[in-house]
C-alpha positions in Angstrom: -58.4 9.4 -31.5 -55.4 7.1 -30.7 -53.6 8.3 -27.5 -49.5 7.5 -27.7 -47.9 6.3 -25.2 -45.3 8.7 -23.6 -41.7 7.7 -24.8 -39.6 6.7 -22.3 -37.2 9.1 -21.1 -33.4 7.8 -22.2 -31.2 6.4 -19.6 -28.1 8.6 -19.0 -25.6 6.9 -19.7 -22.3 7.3 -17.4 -23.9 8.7 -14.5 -23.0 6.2 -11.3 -25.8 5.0 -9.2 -26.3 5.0 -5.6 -25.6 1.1 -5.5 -22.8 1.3 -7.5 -21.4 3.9 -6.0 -21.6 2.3 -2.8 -20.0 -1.4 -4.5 -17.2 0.9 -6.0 -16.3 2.6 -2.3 -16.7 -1.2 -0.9 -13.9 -2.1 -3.5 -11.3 0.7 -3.0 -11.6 -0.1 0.8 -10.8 -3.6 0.4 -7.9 -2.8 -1.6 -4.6 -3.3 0.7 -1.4 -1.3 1.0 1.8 -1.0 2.4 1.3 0.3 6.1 3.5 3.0 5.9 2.3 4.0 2.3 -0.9 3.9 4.3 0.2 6.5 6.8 2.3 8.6 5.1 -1.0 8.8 2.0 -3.4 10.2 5.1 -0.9 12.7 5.0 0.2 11.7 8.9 4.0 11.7 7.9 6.4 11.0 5.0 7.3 7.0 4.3 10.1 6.9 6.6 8.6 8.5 9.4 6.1 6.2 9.3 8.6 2.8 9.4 10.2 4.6 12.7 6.6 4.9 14.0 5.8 1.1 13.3 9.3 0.0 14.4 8.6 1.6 17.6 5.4 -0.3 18.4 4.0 3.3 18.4 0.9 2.0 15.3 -1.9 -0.5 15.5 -3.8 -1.9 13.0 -7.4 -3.5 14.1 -6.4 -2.7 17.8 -3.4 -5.0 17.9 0.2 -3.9 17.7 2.5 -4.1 14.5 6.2 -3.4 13.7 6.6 -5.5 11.0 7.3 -2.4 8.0 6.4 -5.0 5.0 2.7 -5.0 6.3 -0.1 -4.9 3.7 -3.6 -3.6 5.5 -7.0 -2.7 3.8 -7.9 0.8 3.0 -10.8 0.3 5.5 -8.8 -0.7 8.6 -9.0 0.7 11.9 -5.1 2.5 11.7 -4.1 4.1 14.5 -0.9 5.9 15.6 -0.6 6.7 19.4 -4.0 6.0 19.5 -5.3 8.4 17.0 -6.9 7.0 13.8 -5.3 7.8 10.9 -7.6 7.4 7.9 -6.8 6.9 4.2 -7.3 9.8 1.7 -6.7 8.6 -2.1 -7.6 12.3 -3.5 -5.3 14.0 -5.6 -4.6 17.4 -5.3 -1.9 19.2 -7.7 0.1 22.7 -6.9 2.8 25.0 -8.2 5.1 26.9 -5.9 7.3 30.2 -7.5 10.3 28.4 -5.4 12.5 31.3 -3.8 16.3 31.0 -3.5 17.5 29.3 -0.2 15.2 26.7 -0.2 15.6 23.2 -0.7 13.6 20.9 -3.0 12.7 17.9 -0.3 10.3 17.1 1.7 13.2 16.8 5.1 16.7 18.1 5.2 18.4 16.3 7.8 20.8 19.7 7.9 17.5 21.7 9.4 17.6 23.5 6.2 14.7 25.5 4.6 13.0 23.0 2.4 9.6 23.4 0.2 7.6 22.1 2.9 8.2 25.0 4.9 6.5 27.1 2.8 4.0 24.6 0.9 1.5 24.1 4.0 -2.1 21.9 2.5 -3.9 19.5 4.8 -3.3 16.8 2.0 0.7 15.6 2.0 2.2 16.6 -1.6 5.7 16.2 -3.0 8.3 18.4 -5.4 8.1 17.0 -9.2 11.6 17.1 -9.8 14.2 19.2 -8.7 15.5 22.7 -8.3 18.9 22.8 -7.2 18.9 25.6 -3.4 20.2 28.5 -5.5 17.3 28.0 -7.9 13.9 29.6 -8.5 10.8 29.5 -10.1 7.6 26.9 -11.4 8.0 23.4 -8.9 5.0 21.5 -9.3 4.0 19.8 -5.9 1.7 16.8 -5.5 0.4 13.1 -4.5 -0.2 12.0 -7.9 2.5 9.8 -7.6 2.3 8.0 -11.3 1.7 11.5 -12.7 4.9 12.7 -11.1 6.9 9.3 -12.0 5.8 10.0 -15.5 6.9 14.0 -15.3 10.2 13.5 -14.3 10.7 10.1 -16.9 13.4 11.4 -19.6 11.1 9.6 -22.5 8.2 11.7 -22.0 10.7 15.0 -22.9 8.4 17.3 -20.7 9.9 20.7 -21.8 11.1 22.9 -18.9 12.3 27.0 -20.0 14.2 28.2 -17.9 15.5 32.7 -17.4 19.1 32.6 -17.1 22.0 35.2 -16.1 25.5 34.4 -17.0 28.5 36.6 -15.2 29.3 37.4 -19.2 27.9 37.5 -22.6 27.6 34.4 -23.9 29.8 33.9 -27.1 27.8 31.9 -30.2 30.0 29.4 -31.1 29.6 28.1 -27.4 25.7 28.8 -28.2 25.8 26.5 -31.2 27.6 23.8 -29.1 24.9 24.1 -26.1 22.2 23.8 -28.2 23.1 21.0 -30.5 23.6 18.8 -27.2 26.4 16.2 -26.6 28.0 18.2 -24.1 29.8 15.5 -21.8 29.1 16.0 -18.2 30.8 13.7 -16.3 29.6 11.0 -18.7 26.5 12.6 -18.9 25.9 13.7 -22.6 23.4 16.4 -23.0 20.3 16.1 -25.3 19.9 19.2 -27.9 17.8 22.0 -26.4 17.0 25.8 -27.5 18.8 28.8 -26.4 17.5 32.4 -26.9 20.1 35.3 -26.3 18.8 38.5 -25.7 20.4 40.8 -28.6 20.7 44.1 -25.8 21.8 41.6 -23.2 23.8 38.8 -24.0 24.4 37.4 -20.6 20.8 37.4 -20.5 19.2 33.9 -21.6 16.3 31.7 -22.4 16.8 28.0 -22.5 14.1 25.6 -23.8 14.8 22.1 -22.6 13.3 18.5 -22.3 15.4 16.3 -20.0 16.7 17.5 -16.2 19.9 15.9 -14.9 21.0 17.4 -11.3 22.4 20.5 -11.8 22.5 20.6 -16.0 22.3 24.3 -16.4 24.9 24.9 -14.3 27.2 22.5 -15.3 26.5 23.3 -19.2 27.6 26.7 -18.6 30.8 25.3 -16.1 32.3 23.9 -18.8 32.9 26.6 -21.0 34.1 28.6 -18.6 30.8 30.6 -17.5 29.0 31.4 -13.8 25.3 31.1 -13.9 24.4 34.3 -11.8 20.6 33.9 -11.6 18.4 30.4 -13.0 14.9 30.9 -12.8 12.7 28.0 -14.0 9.3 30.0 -16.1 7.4 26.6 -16.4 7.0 23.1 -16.3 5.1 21.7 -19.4 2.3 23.7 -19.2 2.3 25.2 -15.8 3.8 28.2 -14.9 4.8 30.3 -12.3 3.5 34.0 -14.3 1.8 36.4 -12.2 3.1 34.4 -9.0 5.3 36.4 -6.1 8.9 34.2 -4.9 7.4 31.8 -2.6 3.7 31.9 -3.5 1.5 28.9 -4.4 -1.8 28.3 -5.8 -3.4 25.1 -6.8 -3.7 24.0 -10.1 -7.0 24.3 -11.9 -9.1 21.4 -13.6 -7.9 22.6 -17.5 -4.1 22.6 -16.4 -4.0 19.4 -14.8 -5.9 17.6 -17.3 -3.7 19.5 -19.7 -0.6 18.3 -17.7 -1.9 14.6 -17.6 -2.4 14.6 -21.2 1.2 15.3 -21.6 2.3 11.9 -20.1 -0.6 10.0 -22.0 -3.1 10.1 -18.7 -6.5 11.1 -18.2 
């Protein structure tokens, strides 16, 4: 009787080893940075900040003092500010914030204002994709993806954006028909089409479906013909939304809607 040999067991493919592992970790140390990228990726302080803090001899890299801002260092130096390491995190993390009125969309207002950092508080420093203007509320996505977030905000990826809006009167159709066809001239700004939903018991009560976000649109759309945006409430970003969410709460996002919301831009 012919005994067979046991078949090999099939290599899985994909899975990283221990050594590689290790190599890959050696690698993304080695990369270098800007210092104050550095700092302000550890989630110490913003960019800024962090110049002020090397300008003031206040950072060292490798125990010796530098105020040079253009400095490149590795991820795997020995940074410290005031003699506490700083070290580098290159995780992403991704949120959503139901913005509230009052609040502005930066991460400092040199007025003392509220901003979304007041409210947003995560161990890992995050930014606002995009803007909502103070008076504005609803879906702000908040993170340190930055190339996802330059790619959001890019007009040529048309990332649609509805908005809820209120209007101090009904809005009248021909001015609809205008709106929605685009080439409204703001300023030199012309408006791309978009999609506009009145509702037929309320007609100062609107949808708006759009896929570009110059600063203030909405409100100057409406400004020049003549109407007052009461209330603008942004319902989502692409596909992340602020439903079921209470003014100023925030969750973050899960795995599906931030693979969904990289595939949007052409990421994985």
């Amino acid at each position: 009787m012919k005994h067979e040999r046991a078949k090999p067991k099939p290599k899985r493919l994909g899975k990283e080893t221990k050594q590689f592992k290790k190599e890959k970790k050696i690698d993304m140390l080695d990369q270098t940075v800007r210092l104050n990228k550095f700092i302000s990726d550890a989630g110490y302080t913003s960019r800024r900040k962090a110049d002020e803090l090397i300008e003031a001899g206040r950072v060292t890299v490798g125990g010796k003092i530098v105020t040079e801002h253009g400095t490149k260092v590795r991820k795997g130096d020995n940074v410290r500010v005031d003699g506490d390491s700083v070290g580098y995190e290159e995780k992403n993390v991704y949120y959503v914030l139901n913005k509230p009125k009052d609040t502005i969309t930066t991460t400092e207002d040199q007025f003392k204002r509220k901003t979304v950092m007041d409210i947003v508080h995560v161990r890992r420093r995050v930014y606002p994709v995009g803007r909502l203007d103070r008076n504005s509320t609803g879906a702000l996505i908040m993170t340190n993806d930055g190339e996802l977030a330059n790619r959001l905000t890019h007009p040529s990826y048309e990332i649609e954006r509805v908005y809820k809006v209120r209007l101090d009167k009904k809005l009248e159709m021909p001015h609809a028909r205008l709106i929605a066809n685009g080439g409204v001239d703001l300023d030199g700004d012309i408006t791309a089409p978009c999609e506009i939903f009145i509702d037929p018991k309320h007609g100062d009560n609107l949808t708006m479906s759009m896929h570009e976000g110059k600063n203030r649109e909405i409100r100057r759309i409406f400004e020049k013909f003549g109407y007052f945006v009461k209330k603008l409430d942004r319902k989502s970003y692409g596909c992340i939304s602020n439903a079921g969410m209470a003014r100023g709460e925030y969750r973050q996002l899960n795995k599906n809607e931030i693979s969904a919301l990289r595939k949007l831009v052409g990421l994985r």
